[in-house]
N, C-alpha and C positions, 0 to 999 in steps of 0.2 A: 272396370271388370274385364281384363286380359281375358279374349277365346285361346291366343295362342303364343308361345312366346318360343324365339329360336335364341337360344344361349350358345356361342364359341363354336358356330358351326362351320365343319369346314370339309372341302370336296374338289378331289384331283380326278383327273386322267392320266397316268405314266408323268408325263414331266409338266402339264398341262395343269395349272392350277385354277377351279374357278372361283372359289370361294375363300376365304381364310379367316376365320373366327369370326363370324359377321354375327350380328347383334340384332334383333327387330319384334315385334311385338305387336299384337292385334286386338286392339277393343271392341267391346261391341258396338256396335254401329257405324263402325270404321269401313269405309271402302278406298282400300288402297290398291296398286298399281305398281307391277313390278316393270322394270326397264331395263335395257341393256343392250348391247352389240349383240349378233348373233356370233352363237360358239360362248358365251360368256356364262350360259349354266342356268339360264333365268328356268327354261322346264324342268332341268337336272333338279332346280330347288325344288320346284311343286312337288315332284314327283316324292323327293324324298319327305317333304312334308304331306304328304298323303298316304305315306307307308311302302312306298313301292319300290323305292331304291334307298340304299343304306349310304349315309354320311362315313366320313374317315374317320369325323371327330365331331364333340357339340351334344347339343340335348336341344328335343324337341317336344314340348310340353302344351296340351291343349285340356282345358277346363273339362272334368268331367263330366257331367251334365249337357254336355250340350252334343247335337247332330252334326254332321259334315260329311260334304260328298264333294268329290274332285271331279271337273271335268276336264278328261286329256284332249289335245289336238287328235288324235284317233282313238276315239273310244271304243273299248273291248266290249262287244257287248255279246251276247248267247244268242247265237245265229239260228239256234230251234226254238226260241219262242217268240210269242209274234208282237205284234206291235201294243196292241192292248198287254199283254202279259210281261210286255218290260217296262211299261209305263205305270203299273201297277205292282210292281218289284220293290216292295218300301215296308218299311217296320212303323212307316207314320198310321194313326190310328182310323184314320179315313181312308185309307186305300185299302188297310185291311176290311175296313167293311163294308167299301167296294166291291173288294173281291169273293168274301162273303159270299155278297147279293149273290154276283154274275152265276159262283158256282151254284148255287141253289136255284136262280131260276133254270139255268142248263140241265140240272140235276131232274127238276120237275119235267123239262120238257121229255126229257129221255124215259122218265117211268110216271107215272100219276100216281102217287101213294100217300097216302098219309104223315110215311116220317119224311118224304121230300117237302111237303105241305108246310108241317112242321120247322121242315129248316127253312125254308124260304120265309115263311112270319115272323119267325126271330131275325133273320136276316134284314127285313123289314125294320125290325122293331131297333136295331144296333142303327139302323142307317137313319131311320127319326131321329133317337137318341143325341147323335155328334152331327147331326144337320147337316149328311154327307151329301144330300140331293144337291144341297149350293154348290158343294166342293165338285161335285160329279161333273155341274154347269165349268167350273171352273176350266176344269182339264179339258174340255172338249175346244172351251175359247182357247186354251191354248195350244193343243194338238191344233185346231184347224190356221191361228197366227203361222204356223211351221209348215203350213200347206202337208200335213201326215192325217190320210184321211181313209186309206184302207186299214183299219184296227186289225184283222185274221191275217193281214201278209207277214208271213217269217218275216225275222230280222234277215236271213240269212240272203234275202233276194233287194236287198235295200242297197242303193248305191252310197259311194261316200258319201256325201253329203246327205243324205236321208239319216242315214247313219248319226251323224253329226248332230241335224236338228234334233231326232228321236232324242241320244242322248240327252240335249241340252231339255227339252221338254221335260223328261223325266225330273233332271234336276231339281226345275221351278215345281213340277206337280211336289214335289219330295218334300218343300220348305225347311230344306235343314238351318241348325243356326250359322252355320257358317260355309259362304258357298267360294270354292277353290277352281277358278276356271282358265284355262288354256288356250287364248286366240278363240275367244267364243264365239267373233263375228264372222270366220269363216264360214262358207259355203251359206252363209246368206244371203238374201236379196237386200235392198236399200230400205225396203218398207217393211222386212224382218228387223234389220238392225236397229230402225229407231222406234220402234214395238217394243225391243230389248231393253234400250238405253231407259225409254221412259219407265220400263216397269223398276229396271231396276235404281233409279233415279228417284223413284218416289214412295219406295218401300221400304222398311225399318229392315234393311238388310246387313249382314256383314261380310264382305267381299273378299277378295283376293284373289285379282288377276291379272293374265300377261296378256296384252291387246297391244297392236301393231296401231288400231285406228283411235285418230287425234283425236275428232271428234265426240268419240265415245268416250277416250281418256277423260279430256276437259269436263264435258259437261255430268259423266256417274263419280268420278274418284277423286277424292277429298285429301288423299298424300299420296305419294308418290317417294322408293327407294328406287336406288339405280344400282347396279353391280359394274363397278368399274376400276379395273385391275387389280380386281381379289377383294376388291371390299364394298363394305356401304353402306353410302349417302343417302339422304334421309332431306324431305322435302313435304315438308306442312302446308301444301296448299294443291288444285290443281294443274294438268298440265304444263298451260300459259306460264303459271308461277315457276314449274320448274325450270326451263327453257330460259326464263329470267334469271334465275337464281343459279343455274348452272353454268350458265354464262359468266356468273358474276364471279363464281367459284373460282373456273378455268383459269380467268382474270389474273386473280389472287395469286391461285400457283404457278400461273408462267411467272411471275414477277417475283415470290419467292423464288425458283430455281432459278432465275438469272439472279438473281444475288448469291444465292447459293454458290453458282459457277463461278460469279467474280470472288468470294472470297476464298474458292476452290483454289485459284492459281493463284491468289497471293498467298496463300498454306503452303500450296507445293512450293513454291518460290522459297517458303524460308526453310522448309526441311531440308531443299537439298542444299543450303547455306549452311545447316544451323551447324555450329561444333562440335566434336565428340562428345564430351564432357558434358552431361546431362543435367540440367538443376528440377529441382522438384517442378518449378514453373513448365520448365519446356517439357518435362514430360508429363504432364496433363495437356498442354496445348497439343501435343504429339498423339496424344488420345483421343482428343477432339478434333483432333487430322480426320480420323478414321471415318466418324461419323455424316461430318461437313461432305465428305469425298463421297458417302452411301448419298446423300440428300443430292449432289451435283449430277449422279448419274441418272436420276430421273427423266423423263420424257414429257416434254407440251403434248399438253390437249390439241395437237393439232394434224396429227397423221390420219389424215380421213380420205376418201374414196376418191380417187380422181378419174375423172369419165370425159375423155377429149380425143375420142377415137375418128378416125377421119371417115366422110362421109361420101359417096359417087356423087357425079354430078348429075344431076338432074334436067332432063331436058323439057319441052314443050308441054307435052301431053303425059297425064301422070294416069289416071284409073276413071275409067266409065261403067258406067254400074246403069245396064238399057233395060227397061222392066224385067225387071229379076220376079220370077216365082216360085215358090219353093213350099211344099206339103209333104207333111209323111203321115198318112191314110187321111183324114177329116181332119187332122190340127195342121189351119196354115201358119208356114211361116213369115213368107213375103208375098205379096201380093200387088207385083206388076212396079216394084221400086226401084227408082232411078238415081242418081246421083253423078255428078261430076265433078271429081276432086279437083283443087286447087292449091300452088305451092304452099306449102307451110302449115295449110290447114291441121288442126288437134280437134279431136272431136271425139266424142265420151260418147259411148253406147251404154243405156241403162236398162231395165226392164224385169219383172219379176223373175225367178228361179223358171228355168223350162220354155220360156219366151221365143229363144231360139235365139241368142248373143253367138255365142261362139259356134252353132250351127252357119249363121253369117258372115263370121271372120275365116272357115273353112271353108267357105265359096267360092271367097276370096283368092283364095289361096287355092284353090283346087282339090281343094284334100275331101272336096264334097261337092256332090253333083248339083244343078241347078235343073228345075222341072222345065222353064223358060227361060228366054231373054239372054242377053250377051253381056261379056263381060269384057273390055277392053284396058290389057296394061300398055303402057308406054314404055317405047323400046330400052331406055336408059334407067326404065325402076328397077330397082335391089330391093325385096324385102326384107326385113328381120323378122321373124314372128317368135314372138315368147306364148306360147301354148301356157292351160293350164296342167296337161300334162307335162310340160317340159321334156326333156329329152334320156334316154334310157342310158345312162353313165357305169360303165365299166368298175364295178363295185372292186376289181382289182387293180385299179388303174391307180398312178396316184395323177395327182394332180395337175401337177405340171405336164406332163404326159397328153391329160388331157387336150389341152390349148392346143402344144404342139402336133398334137394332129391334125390341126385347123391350120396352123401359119406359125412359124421361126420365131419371126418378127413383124409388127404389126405397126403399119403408116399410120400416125396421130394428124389432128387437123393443123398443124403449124407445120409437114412438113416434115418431120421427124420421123425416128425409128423405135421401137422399143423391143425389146427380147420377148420373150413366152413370159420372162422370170418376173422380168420386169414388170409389165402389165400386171401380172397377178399381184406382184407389192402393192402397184397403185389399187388394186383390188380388196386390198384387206387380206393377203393371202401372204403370212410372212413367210421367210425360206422355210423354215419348218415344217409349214401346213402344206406347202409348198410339194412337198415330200411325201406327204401323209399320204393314204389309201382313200380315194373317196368313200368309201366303208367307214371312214369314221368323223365325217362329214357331218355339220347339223341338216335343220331340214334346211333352216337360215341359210346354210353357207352351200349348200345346193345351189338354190337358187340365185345365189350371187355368181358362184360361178358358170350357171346356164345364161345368168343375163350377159358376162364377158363372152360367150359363147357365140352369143346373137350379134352385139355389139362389132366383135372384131371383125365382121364381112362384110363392115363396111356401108348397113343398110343406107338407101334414103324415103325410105318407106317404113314405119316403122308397126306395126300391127301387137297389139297387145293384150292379154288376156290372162286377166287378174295378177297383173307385176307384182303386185303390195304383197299378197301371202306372203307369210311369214320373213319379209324382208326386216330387218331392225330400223328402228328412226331416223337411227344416221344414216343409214345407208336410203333411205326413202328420202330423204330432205336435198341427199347433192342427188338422186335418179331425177328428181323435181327441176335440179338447179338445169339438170343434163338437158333434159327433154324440155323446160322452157326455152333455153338455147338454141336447141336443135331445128335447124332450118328446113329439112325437110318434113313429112308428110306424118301424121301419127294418130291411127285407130286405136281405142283404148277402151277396155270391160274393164272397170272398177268397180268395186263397190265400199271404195276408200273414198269418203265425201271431199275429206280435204284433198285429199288428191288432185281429185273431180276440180274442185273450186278452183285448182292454183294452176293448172292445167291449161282445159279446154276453151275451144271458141264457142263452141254450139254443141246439142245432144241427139244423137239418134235414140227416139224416145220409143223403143217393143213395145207397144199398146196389147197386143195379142191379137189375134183373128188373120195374121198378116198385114196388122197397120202398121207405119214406121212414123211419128213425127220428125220433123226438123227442127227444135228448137234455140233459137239465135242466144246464148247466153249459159251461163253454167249449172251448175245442179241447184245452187242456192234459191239464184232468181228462178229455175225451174220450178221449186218448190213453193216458193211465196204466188209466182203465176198460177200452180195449177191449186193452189187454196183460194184463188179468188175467182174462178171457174164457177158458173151455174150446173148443176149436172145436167150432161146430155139431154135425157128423158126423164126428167122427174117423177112423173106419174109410175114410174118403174118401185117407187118404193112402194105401191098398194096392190102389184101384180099377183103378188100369192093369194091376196086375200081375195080381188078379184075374179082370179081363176076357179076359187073354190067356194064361192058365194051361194055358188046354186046346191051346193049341198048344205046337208042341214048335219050338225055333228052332232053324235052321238053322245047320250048323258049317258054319263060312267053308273057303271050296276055295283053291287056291293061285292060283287063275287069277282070282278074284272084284276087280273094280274098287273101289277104296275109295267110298265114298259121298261127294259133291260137298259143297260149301257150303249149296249151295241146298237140298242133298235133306238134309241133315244141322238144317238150321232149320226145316224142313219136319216132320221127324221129331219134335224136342222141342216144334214147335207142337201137334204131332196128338196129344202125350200130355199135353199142358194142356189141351187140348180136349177129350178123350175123356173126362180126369175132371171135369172144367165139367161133361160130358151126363151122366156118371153121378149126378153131383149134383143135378143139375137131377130126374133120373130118381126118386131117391129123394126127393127134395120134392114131385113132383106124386103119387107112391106114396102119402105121409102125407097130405097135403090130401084127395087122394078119398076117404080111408079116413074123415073128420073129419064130424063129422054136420053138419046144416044148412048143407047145399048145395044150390043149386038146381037145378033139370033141366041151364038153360043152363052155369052154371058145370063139371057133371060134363062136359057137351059138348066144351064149350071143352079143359077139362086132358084128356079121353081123348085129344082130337084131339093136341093138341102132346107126351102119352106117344106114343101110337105115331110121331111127326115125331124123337122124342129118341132112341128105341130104332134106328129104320131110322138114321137119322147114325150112331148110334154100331157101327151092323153095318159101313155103309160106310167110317168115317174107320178102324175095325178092323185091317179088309182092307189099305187103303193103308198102314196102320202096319206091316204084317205085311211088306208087300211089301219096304217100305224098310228095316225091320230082317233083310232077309237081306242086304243092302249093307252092312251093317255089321261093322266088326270090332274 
């Protein structure tokens, strides 16, 4: 049962061809996986298979009966309405009586009438009907998985990445039959993305999309196409298997085209031999000149990214890090953190969304003030920093251009020289592109060319913050091969696991509150480690009910209003919260108990106990109030 089938599609840029009659097809319950270099069109397809941009050629045909909703790498979303009212933007038949409800109890609270009465009970009576209450449960679990937890904030005040999750949220509330997504693990955290995977891993879904991370390829997508030199291959299993199989491909066709070539020159050889005098023979072999000579100019599978830029030399002492603290108003970031790097050390920073990662790497760097403590570099370090903002590129510039304003020519680690031009070939930047206006740049080939940016000055320090975005595979697998190599020093935000694993020695682990762990080994063993972890304070799972023991809750009367959307997300935020604070309450309990403390630090925690205890009196109360709305 085909959701969607693309017949003879094909799609240029001026002399730039990405596609060319390519053929593929989607069943239900198919979760496939597009691939490709960056610049190669893999969004350019979504887009046009989601209506947004028109093909040159082809036909793109989807089952009528069924729903679909595309998620872009920046999604457009209506910046005047808010977060509940884009989440609830749907023709599916539970959101509409959702929104029903919402409007009818708002409706009631604004007049007290009879025909508001009236609407709110049928509203009632549609949301019994289709068992919208579970569905209701459902979006809140998910809006709070995306950490989106003020429902009235505009869109319009939402950062990218909020932006992002909201969309992607939306999508799942949505359950279309068929979901079209774009680098979906962007601007996630590590404990978002495998939220993601698992859900979408174990639900009768139908998929299609373009993801940079290995991890999430292999273990959700079932086939995999790849677009590569205008066309595409096609690969029945997951990633592992493509990687096998593509391999095996490449194989095949360098070894045709060296035949090809060899029987290339012996063709040429006999044409310019051959006689005037044509016989029917030799003009068919004279024909099959032609073809033979199209097959020999082909190119190997092997023009890939080469990264061997030469490195400062590094002396004794590389970076000191002497209790660093760091708060902006009541959320800390560090808290009195030390470290002393060591040559060659790679070490992964992980930590949820908002943590403070790249708050950290701009410390570092000075691009952000520190409340405490000292910061010592060694005279002889060069950083590179790859921001996640990256660097603001001259949208008239072309590209060459670029480099050249940095260096001519650029010393390699052997000792060598290479031009501007040069380096960018080794880049993936042929003379053409070469040329091109960064204006018409993917976001992919941005980023490649900020990373040659960073590269040619030579760092031996190398600081990173989130590399992987929108990088292509290939280009992430020799970055991998680079910075395994790479002798000097390298601080790295991913939230690319494989990455992570093929990478680092150890993880600076953002617990939050201003804790940092140090953990000796990668993100895997991280993970297996902290799943065989007893929790902290256990007794922390009966806090709320504790808290609220001594009240006695109120039996629901027959006239009592059901509790709203909003008052009902409201409610299971204030009992996450209230045990956050009792948490919090017993940790600064044990710390002032702990000896050598100083006057100031006893200062400090009495003040934020009594700041934990008054919250936790007040958010109480509001919990009390709203659990009598309940029934």
């Amino acid at each position: 049962m085909n959701y969607l089938s693309v017949e003879n599609l094909s799609k240029s840029f001026g002399n730039k061809k990405l596609f060319i009659n390519i053929n593929f097809g989607i069943a239900k319950g198919q979760k496939l996986a597009l691939v490709a270099k960056n610049g190669a069109g893999k969004s350019t397809l979504l887009r046009i298979i989601a209506g947004l941009e028109t093909s040159d050629a082809g036909k793109i045909t989807f089952r009528k009966d069924i729903t679909r909703t595309y998620l872009e790498q920046e999604p457009n979303l209506n910046d005047n309405r808010t977060v509940l009212e884009t989440v609830l933007e749907s023709t599916n038949p539970l959101t509409i009586a959702i929104q029903n409800y919402e409007q009818a109890t708002l409706l009631l609270e604004q007049e007290s009438s009879a025909a508001n009465n009236n609407r709110l009970q049928k509203a009632i009576e549609q949301m019994d009907a289709l068992n919208a209450w579970d569905y209701e449960l459902k979006i809140k679990q998910i809006l709070t998985r995306f950490k989106i937890t003020e429902l009235t904030q505009t869109v319009s005040t939402l950062s990218g990445g909020q932006r992002k999750r909201l969309a992607l949220s939306k999508l799942l509330i949505s359950e279309p039959d068929l979901i079209i997504m774009d680098e979906p693990t962007n601007h996630l955290d590590l404990e978002m993305i495998e939220w993601l995977e698992n859900y979408l891993m174990n639900k009768e879904i139908t998929l299609l999309l373009v993801t940079h991370d290995r991890y999430f390829l292999d273990r959700v997508c079932t086939e995999i196409i790849e677009i590569e030199d205008s066309q595409i291959y096609h690969y029945a299993g997951n990633f592992s298997y493509y990687v096998e199989q593509k391999a095996q491909r490449e194989t095949i066709a360098n070894s045709e085209l060296d035949k090809a070539r060899n029987l290339f020159k012996r063709e040429l050889e006999w044409v310019r031999k051959m006689p005037k005098a044509r016989t029917t023979k030799s003009k068919a072999r004279l024909d099959a000149f032609d073809e033979v000579k199209e097959k020999a100019a082909g190119k190997k599978a092997e023009d890939q990214l080469q990264l061997s830029v030469k490195m400062t030399r590094m002396g004794g002492k590389i970076l000191e890090l002497i209790n660093l603290s760091k708060s902006f108003s009541e959320k800390k970031i560090l808290d009195h953190f030390s470290y002393v790097f060591k040559r060659g050390e790679k070490i992964g920073i992980m930590g949820k969304n908002g943590v403070g990662k790249t708050t950290f790497l701009n410390m570092i760097q000075g691009l952000e003030s520190i409340d405490s403590g000292k910061i010592q570099t060694g005279e002889t370090i060069v950083f590179g920093y790859y921001s996640q903002k990256g660097i603001q590129l001259n949208e008239n510039k072309r590209v060459i251009e670029v480099v050249k304003d940095i260096a001519e020519f650029i010393p390699l680690a052997d000792g060598s020289k290479l031009s501007a031009s040069q380096l960018l070939q080794r880049f993936q930047f042929s003379g053409d592109m070469q040329y091109s206006f960064v204006s018409k740049l993917s976001g992919g080939e941005r980023r490649r060319l900020y990373l040659l940016t960073v590269l040619i000055k030579n760092p031996n320090f190398l600081i990173l913050d989130e590399p992987t975005n929108d990088l292509d595979i290939l280009t992430l697998s020799i970055l991998e091969d680079f910075l395994h190599n790479f002798s000097g020093c390298i601080l790295i935000v991913t939230h690319d696991r494989y990455f992570m694993d093929k990478l680092i020695d150890h993880l600076f682990v953002f617990e939050g509150k201003g804790m940092v762990k140090d953990f000796p080994g990668t993100y895997s063993a991280y993970k297996v480690w902290k799943e065989t972890q007893p929790s902290e304070l256990p007794e922390l799972n009966n806090n709320i009910s504790n808290t609220v023991s001594q009240y006695k809750k109120p039996e629901p009367s027959a006239d009592r209003k059901k509790m709203s959307f909003k008052e009902k997300f409201e409610y299971d935020q204030l009992t996450n919260e209230i045990e956050n604070l009792e948490a919090e309450k017993i940790k600064l309990t044990q710390q002032m108990g702990a000896a050598s403390k100083t006057h100031e630090e006893l200062q400090q925690q009495g003040s934020r106990l009594a700041d934990v205890v008054a919250l936790i009196d007040k958010k109480t109360m509001r919990w009390l109030e709203l659990s009598e709305l309940f029934q």
